[in-house]
C-alpha positions as CSV (number, residue, x, y, z in Angstrom):
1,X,-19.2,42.8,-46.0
2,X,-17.5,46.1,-45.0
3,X,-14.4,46.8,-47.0
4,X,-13.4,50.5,-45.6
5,X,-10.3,50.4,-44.0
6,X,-9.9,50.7,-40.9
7,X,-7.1,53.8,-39.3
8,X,-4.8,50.7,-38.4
9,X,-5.4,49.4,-42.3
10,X,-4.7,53.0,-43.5
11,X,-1.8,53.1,-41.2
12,X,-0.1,50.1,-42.7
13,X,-0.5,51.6,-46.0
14,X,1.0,54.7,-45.4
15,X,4.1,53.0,-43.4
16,X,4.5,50.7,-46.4
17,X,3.9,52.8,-48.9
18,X,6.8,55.3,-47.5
19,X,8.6,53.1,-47.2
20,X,8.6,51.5,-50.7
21,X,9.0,54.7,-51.8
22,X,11.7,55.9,-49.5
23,X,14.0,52.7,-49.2
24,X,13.6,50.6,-51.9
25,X,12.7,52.5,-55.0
26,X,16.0,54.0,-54.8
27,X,17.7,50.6,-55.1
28,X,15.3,48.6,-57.3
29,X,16.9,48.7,-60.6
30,X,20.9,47.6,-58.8
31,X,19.3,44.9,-56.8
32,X,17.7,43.3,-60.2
33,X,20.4,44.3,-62.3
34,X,23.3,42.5,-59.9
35,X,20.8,39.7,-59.0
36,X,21.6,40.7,-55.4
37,X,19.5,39.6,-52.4
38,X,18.1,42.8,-50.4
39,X,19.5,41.9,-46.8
40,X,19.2,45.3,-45.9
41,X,16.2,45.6,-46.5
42,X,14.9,42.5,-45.3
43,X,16.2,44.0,-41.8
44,X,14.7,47.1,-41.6
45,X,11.3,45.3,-42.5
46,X,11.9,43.6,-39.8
47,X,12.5,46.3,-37.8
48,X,9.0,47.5,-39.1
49,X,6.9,44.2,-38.2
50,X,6.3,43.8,-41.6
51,X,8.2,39.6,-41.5
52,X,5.7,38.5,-39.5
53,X,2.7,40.5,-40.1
54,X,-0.3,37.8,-39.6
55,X,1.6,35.8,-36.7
56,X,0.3,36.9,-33.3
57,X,2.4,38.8,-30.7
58,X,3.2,35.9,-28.4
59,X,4.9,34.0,-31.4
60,X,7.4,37.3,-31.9
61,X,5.0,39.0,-35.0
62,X,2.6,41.7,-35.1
63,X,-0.7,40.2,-34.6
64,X,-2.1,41.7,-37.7
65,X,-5.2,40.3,-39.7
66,X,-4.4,39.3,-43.2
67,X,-6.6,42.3,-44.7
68,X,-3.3,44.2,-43.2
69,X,-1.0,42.0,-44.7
70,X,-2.4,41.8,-48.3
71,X,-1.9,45.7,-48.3
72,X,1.5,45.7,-47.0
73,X,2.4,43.2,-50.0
74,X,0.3,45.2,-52.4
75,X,2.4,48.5,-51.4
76,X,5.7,46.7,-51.8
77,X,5.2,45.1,-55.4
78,X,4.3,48.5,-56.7
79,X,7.8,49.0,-56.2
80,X,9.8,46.0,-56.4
81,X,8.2,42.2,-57.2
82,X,11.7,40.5,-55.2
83,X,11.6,42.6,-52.1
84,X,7.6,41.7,-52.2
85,X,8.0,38.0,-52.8
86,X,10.4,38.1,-49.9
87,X,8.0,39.1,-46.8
88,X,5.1,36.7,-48.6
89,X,6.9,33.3,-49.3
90,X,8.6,33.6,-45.9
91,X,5.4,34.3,-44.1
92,X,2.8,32.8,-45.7
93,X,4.8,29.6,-46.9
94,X,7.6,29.6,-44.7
95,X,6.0,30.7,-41.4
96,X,2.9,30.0,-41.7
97,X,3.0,25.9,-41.6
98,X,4.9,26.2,-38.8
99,X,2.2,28.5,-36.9
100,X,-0.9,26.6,-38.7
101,X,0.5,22.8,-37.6
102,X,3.3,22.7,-35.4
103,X,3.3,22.1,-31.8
104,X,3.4,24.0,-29.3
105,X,6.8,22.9,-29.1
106,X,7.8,23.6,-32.4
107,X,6.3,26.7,-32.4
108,X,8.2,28.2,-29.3
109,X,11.3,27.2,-31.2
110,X,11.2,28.1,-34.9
111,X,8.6,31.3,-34.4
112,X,10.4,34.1,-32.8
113,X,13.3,33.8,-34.8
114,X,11.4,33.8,-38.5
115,X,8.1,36.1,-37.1
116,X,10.6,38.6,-36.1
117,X,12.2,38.8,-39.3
118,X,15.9,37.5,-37.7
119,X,15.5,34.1,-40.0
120,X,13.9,33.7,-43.0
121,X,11.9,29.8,-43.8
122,X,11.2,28.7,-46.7
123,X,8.8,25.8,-48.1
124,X,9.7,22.8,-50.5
125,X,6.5,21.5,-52.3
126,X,7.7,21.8,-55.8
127,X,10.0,19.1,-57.6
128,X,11.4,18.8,-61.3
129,X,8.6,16.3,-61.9
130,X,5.8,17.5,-59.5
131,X,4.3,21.0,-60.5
132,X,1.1,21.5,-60.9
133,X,0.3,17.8,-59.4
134,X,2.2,18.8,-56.6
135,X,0.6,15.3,-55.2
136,X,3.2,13.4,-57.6
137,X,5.8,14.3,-55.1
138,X,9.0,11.7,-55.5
139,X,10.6,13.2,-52.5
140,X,10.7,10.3,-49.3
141,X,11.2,10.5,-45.9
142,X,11.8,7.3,-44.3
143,X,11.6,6.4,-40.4
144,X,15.1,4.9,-39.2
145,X,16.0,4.6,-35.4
146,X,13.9,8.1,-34.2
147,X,15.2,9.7,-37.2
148,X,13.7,11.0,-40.6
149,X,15.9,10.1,-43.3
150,X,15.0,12.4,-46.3
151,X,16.1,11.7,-50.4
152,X,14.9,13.4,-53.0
153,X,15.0,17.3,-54.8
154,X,12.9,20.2,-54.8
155,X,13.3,23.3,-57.2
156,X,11.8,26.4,-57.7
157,X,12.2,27.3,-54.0
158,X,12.2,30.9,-52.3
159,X,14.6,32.0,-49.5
160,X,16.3,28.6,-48.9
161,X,19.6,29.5,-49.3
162,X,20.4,33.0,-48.1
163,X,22.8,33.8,-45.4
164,X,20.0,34.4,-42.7
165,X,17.3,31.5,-44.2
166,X,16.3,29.0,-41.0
167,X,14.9,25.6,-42.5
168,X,12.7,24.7,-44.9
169,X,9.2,23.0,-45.0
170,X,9.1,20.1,-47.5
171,X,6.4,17.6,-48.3
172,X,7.7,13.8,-48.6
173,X,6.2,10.5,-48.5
174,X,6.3,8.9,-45.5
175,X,4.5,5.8,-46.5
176,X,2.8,4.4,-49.3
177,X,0.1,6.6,-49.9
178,X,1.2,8.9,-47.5
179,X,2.4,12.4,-47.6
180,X,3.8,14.3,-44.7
181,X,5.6,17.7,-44.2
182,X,8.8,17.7,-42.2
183,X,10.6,20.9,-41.2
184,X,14.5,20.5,-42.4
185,X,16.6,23.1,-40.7
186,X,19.3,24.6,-42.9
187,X,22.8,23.2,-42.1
188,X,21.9,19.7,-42.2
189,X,24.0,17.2,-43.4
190,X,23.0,15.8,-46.8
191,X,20.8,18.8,-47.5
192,X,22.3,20.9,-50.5
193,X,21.8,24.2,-51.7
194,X,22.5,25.1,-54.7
195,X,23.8,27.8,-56.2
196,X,20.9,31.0,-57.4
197,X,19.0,29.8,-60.0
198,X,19.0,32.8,-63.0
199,X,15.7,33.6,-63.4
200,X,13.5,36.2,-66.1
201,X,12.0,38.4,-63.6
202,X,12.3,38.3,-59.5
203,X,16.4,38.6,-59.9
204,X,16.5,40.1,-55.8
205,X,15.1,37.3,-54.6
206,X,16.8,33.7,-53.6
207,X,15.3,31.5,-55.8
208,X,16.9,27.4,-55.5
209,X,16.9,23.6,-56.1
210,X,17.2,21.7,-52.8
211,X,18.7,18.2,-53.1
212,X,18.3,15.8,-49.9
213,X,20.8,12.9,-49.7
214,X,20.7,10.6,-46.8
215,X,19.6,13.4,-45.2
216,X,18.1,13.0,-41.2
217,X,16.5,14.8,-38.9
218,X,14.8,13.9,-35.6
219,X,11.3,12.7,-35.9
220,X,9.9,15.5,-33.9
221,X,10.7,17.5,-36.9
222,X,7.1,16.2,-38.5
223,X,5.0,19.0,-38.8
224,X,1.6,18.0,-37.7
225,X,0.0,14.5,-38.2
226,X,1.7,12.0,-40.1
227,X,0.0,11.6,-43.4
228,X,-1.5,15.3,-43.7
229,X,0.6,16.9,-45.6
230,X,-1.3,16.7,-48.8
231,X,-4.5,18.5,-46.9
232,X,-1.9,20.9,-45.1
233,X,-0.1,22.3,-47.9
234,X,-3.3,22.9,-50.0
235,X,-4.6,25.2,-46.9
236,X,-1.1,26.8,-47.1
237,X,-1.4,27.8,-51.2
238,X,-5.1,28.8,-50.3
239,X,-3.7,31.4,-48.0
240,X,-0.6,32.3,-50.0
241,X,-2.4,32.8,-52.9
242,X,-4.3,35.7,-51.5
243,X,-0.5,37.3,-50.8
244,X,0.1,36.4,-54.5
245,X,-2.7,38.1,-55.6
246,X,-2.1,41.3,-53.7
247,X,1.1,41.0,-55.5
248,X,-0.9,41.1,-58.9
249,X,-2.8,44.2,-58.0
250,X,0.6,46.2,-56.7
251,X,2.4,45.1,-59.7
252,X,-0.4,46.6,-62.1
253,X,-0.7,49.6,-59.6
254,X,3.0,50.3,-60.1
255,X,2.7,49.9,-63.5
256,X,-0.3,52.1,-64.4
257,X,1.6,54.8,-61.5
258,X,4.6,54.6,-64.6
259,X,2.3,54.9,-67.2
260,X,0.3,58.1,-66.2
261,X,3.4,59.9,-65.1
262,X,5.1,59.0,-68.4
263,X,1.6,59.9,-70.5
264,X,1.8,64.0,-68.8
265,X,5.8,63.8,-69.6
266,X,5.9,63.2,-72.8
267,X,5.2,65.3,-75.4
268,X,4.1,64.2,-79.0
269,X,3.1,66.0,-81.9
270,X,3.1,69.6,-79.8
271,X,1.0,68.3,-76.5
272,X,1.6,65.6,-73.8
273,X,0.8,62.0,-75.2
274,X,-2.2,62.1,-72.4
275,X,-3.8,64.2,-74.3
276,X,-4.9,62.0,-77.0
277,X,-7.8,59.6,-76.5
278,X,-6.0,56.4,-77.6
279,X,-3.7,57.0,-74.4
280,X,-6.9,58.6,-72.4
281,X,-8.8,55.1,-73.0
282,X,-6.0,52.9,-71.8
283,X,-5.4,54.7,-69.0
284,X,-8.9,54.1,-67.7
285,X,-9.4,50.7,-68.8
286,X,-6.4,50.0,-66.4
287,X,-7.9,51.8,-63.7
288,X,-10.9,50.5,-64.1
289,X,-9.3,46.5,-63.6
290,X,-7.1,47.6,-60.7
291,X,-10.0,48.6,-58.9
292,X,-11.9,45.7,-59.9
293,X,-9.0,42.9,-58.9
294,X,-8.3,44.8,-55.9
295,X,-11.8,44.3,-54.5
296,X,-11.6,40.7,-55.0
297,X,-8.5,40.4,-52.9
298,X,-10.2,42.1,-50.3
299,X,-12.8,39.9,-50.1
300,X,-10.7,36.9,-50.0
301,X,-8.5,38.8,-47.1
302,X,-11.8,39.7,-45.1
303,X,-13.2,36.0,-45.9
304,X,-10.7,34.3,-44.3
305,X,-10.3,37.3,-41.2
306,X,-13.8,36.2,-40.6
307,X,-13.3,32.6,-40.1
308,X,-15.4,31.8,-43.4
309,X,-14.5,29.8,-46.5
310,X,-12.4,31.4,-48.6
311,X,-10.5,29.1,-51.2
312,X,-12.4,29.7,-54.1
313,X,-12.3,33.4,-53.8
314,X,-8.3,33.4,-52.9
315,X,-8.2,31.6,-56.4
316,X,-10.3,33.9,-58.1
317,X,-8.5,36.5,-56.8
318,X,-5.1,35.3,-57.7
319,X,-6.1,33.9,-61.4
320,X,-7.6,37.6,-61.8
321,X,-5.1,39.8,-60.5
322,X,-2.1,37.2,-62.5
323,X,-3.9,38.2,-65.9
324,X,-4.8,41.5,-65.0
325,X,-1.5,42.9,-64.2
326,X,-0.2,40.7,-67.2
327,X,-2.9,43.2,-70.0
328,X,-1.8,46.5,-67.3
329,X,2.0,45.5,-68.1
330,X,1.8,45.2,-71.3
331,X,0.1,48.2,-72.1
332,X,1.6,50.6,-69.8
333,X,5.1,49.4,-71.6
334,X,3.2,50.4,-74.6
335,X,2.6,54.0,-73.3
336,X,6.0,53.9,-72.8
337,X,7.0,53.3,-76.5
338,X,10.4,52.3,-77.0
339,X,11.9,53.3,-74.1
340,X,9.7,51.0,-72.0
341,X,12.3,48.7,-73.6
342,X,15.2,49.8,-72.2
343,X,15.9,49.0,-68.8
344,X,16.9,52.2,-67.5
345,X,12.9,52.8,-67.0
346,X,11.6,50.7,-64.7
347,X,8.5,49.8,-66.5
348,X,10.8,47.0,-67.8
349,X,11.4,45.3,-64.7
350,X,7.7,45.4,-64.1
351,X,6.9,43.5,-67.2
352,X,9.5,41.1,-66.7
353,X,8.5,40.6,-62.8
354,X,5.0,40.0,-64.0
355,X,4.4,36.7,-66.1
356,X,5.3,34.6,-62.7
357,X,2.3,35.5,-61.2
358,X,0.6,33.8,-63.6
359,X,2.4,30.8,-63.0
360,X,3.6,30.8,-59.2
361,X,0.9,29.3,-56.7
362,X,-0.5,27.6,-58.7
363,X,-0.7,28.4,-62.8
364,X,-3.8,30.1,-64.2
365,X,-5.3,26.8,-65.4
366,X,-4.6,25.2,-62.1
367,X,-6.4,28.1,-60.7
368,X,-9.4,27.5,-62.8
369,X,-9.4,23.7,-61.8
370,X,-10.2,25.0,-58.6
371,X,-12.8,27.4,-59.2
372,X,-14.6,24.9,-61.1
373,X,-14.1,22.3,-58.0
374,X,-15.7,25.0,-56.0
375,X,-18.7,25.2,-58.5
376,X,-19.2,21.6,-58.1
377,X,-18.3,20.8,-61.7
């Protein structure tokens, strides 16, 4: 297990980086502050290849391994959480069903649009009474006349309703017993949007409850085998998690980034605050973790680039990274004394983006259900 990057890893870096740096630092703080979706931005990633990183060239994306992908996400949330969860839910849970289980037929249609960046999917596991037992789904999808008939609700759910979002992958049950995943493309009647939810952290990004009413699409819309969908979306929220924990080492990055730039700023009692041991030791205990979590999202990247088992690692990863950049946060805001608490410093945002990565995925104790599963307790 190698994990120097390669010049095509370091390249992605650099692009990413620059362009975090370049494009959307600038416009961080009056995206989140007017809860406004990045639609610029979302374009010029796609200008980049960066909406359809992992999907391979004949599908419209950029054939790139997910090593190459956690990195881009990790560049991006050192900037800004929304633009970051953005790329990842649309390609690792909005794409990537589509890629991992569709047909050849389905494929040819949905792919080129969302790989390319043009459309954005989204995916519908979560309900108001299924969260962490995402297999309590109430949400049914009922056979009638070569047509799926879909009622229920979703909620929680990422890049369903902007002006450029393409369908949305939702799990239902298709039988008693049975749970299926059906793609519902956006415009269908019965299937309401609602307005943006108002959220903590993450303003940017489209967050939504999705209500189906007598809502029918063809039957060819069934992604994959009737009856999978329980077994398909837990291989999606292995992968996504490792985007989620690339998230949690960017966001601590970004954070720690704020921190030491702050600590040689500001002076205190005649020298620069990172002069004084107290700020010295926090400085490297934050270090110190980043380069820690980030190792274990590289492992769980290069696992699953190798065609090995990765699931427990992609959960250790993501359960590691969620409560590291949670203590990074929390003390770089501390660095920052009181005007870490005003929103004009962007440290703020970062603590406010944060506490969803604990949760998102998969929460922290779901995480550790699946560990121990993989321990064989």
């Amino acid at each position: 297990m190698n994990f120097d990057l390669s010049d095509e890893h370091e390249l992605i870096r650099r692009t990413v980086r620059e362009f975090a740096v370049e494009r959307v630092a600038p416009v961080a703080e009056e995206l989140d502050r007017e809860h406004r979706f990045p639609y610029e931005l979302v374009a010029e990633l796609a200008e980049l290849g960066l909406m359809g990183l992992p999907i391979p060239e004949e599908y419209g994306g950029a054939g790139g391994d997910t090593l190459s992908y956690a990195i881009a996400i990790e560049e991006l949330t050192r900037i800004d959480s929304s633009v970051a969860i953005t790329v990842a839910a649309h390609t690792s849970l909005g794409t990537m069903p589509i890629f991992l289980f569709g047909s050849e037929e389905q494929k040819r249609e949905w792919l080129p649009d969302l790989a390319s960046g043009r459309k954005l999917a989204a995916f519908g596991l979560t309900e108001p009474g299924a969260g962490s037992d995402a297999g309590a789904t109430q949400t049914r999808a009922e056979l009638d006349g070569g047509r799926w008939v879909v009622n229920g609700a979703k909620i929680f759910i990422t890049n369903a309703g902007t002006d450029i979002s393409a369908c949305v992958t939702i799990t239902a049950r298709t039988g008693d017993g049975e749970v299926s995943n059906i793609v519902v493309p956006n415009g269908t009647a019965g299937y309401v949007v609602s307005a943006p939810m108002q959220k903590m952290g993450w303003r940017a990004s489209d967050t939504r409850e999705l209500s189906f009413q007598d809502c029918a699409v063809p039957e060819g819309n069934l992604l994959g085998e009737r009856g999978r969908g329980f077994h398909q979306f837990l291989e999606i929220l292995d992968g996504g998690r490792i985007s989620v924990a690339a998230m949690g080492v960017g966001l601590a990055q970004g954070a720690y980034d704020l921190a030491l730039a702050y600590a040689k700023e500001r002076r205190q009692f005649g020298r620069p605050i990172a002069d004084f041991q107290a700020i010295q030791f926090k400085l490297a205990d934050m270090a110190t973790e980043i380069g820690a979590g980030r190792q274990l999202v590289y492992k769980a990247a290069w696992l699953k680039d190798e065609g090995r088992p990765f699931a427990q690692e992609a959960a250790m990863a993501k359960l590691y990274t969620g409560e590291l950049s949670h203590r990074v946060v929390n003390h770089a805001l501390q660095v920052h004394g009181g005007y870490g608490f005003m929103d004009e410093y962007a440290i703020s945002r970062l603590y406010r983006d944060q506490k969803v990565l604990e949760i998102g995925e998969g929460t922290n104790e779901v995480q550790r259900m699946v560990i121990a599963k993989h321990l064989g307790l």
